[in-house]
N, C-alpha and C positions, 0 to 999 in steps of 0.2 A: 504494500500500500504506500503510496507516496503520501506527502508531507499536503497537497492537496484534499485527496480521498480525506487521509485520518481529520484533517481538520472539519470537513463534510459529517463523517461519520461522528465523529465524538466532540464536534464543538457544544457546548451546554446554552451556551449563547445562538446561536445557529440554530440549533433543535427548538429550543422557547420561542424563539424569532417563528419561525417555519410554525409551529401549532397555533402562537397567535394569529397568525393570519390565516389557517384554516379556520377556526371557531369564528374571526373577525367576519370572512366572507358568508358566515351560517344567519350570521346575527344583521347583515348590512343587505341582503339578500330578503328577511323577513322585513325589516325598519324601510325596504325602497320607499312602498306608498306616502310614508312621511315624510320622504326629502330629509332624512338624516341619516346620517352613518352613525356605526356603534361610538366611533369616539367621540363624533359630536354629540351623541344624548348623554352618554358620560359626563361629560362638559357641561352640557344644559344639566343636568341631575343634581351635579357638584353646587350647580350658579343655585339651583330653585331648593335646596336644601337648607341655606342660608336665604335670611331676608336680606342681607347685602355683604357681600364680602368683597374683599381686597383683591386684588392679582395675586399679589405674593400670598396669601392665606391659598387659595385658590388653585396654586403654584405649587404650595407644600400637600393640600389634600388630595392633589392629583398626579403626587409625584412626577412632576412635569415641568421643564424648564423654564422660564418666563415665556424666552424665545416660541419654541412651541406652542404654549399655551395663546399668547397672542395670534399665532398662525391659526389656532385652532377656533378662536374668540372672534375673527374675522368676519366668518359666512353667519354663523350665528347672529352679529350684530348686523349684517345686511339684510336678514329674516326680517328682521326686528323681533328675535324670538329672546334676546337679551338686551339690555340698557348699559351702557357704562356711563358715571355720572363724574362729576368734574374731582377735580386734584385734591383731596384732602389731605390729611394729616402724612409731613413726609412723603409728601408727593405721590402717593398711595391713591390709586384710582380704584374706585369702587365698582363691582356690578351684580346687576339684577336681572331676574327674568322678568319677561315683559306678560301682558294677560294672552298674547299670542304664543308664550313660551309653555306657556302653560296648561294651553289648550293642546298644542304640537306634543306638550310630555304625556299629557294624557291620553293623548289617541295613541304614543308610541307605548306604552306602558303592556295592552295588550299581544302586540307583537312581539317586545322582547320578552314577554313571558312565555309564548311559542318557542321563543329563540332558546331559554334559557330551556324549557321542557325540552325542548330537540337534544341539544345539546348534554344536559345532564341523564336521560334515556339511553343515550350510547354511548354515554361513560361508565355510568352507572355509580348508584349512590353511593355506597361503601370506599368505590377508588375515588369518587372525585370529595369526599370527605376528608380522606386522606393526603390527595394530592393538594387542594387546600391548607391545610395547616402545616404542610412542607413548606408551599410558597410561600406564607405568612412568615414561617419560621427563616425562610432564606432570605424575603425580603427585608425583616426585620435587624440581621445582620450586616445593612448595607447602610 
């Protein structure tokens, strides 16, 4: 096996990369009808779980970079499915979902519940329990 293959075959980075985006296409594939993909209801999820949050609170609950996060904050605020509102404390811009953001989570709410049933049905309960609190656990060491 060359230096290639093995990095193919046993990268741990590569393998996680490679399943999230099989599950990602499971899940972006049911959410089409609402013009969102899985990361953006993530992101809307994240915004409408708080009544206003910061980027950077935003940023840490989404383990996600500013950068990113802004890339990702974009389409969302041209929906009008989120708000960002002016510069407060430390420069710290705020945002919120909007009553459009809210209607869009709502209707998406039943399809990633198909999504999640799909998904945790060919996993199956017991490994994806387990597989869970791996990740938590791996995540947590980061």
């Amino acid at each position: 096996m060359n230096h290639a293959e093995e990095l193919l075959e046993t990268c741990i980075c590569t393998q996680l990369r490679t399943t999230a985006r099989v599950v990602t296409r499971v899940y972006d594939a049911l959410l089409r009808d609402t013009g969102l993909k899985a990361s953006q209801l993530a992101v809307l999820a994240a915004v409408a779980a708080s009544e206003s949050v910061s980027i950077a609170e935003l940023s840490k609950r989404l383990t996600m970079d500013r950068t990113t996060l802004t890339r990702n904050l974009k389409p969302l605020l041209a929906a009008d499915l989120i708000g960002v509102g002016e510069e407060g404390w430390r420069r710290s811009k705020r945002v919120h979902i909007t009553k459009g953001g809210q209607q869009r989570l709502s209707a998406a709410m039943p399809l990633w519940e198909s999504a999640q049933q799909d998904v945790f049905t060919r996993f199956g309960a017991k490994r994806w329990h387990a597989m869970r609190a791996e990740l938590r656990d791996m995540t947590a060491q980061y």
